[in-house]
C-alpha positions as CSV (number, residue, x, y, z in Angstrom):
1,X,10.9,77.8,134.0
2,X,9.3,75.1,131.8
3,X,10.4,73.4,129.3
4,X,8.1,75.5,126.7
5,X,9.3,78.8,128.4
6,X,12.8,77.3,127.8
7,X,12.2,76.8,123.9
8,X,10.5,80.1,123.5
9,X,13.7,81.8,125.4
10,X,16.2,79.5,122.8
11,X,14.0,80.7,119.7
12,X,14.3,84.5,120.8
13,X,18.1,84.1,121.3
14,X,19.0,81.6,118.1
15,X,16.8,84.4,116.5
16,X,18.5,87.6,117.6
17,X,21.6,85.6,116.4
18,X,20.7,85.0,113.0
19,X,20.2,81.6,113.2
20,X,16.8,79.5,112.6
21,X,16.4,76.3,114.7
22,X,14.3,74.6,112.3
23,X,17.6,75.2,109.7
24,X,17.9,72.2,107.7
25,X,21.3,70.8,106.8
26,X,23.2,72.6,104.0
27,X,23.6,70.2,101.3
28,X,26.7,72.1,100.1
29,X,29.7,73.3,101.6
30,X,32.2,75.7,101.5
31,X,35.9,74.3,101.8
32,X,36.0,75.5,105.7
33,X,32.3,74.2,106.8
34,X,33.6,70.8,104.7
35,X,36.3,71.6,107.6
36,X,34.6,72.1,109.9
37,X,32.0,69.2,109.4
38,X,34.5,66.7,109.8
39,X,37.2,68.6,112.6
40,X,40.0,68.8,110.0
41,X,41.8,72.0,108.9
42,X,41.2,73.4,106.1
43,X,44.3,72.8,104.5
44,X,43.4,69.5,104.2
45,X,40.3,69.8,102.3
46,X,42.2,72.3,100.5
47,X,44.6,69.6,99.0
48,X,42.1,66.9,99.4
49,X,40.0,68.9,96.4
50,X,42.8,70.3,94.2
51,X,44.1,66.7,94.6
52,X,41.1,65.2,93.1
53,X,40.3,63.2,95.9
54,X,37.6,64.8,97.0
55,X,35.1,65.8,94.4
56,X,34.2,69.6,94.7
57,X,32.3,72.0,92.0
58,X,34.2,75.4,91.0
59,X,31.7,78.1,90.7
60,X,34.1,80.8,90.3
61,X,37.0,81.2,88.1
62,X,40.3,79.3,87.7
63,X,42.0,82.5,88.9
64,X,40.0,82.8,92.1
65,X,37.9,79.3,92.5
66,X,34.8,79.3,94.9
67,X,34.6,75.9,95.5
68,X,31.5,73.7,96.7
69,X,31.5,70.3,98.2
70,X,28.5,67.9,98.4
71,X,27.5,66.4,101.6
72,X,27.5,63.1,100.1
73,X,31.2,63.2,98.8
74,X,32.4,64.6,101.7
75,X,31.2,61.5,103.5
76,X,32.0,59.5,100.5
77,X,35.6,60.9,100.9
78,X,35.5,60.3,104.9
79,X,34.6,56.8,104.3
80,X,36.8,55.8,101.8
81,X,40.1,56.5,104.1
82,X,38.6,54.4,106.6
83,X,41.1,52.3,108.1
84,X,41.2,49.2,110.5
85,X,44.2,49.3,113.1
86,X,46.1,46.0,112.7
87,X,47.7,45.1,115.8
88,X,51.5,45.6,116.1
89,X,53.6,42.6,117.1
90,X,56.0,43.2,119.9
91,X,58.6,41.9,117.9
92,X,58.6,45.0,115.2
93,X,58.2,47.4,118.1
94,X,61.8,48.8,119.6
95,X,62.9,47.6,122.5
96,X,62.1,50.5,124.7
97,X,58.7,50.5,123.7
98,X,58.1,46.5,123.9
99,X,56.2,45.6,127.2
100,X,57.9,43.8,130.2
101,X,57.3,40.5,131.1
102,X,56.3,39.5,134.8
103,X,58.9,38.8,137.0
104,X,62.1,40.6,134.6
């Protein structure tokens, strides 16, 4: 098979599945694709957006919220808990966990 004959046999199947592989990227999201866009559960969007951390529109009712999330402040939101690992002296670590030194 080709590599043409391989496209056409991905467009039948992404077809018969509902899907369109031209799709562009959804520029809002529901609380579990916000989930799923960054691998976290759902939960923690959850809290994340009732929270006020992570900016979200409510377009349902405060009784039962249908909430939307932007692209851009979910990576706003991904960015801002970005952290840099500071190393850990061996001092502060317990003993048990402290490396050995050659030759003890």
């Amino acid at each position: 098979m080709n590599e043409a004959e391989v496209e056409k046999v991905i467009e039948i199947v992404l077809r018969k599945l509902g899907l369109n592989a031209n799709r562009v990227t959804p520029e809002y999201y529901s609380i579990e694709d916000a989930a799923m866009l960054v691998s976290m559960p759902e939960a923690h969007i959850k809290h994340a957006v009732l929270s006020g951390a992570l900016l979200a529109s409510n377009l349902g009712s405060s009784g039962s919220p249908l909430y939307r999330i932007s692209r851009e402040n979910v990576m706003q939101w991904l960015n801002d808990h970005k952290v840099i690992p500071v190393p850990v002296s061996r001092h502060h670590l317990p003993k048990s966990h402290r490396p050995k030194r050659p030759g003890t």
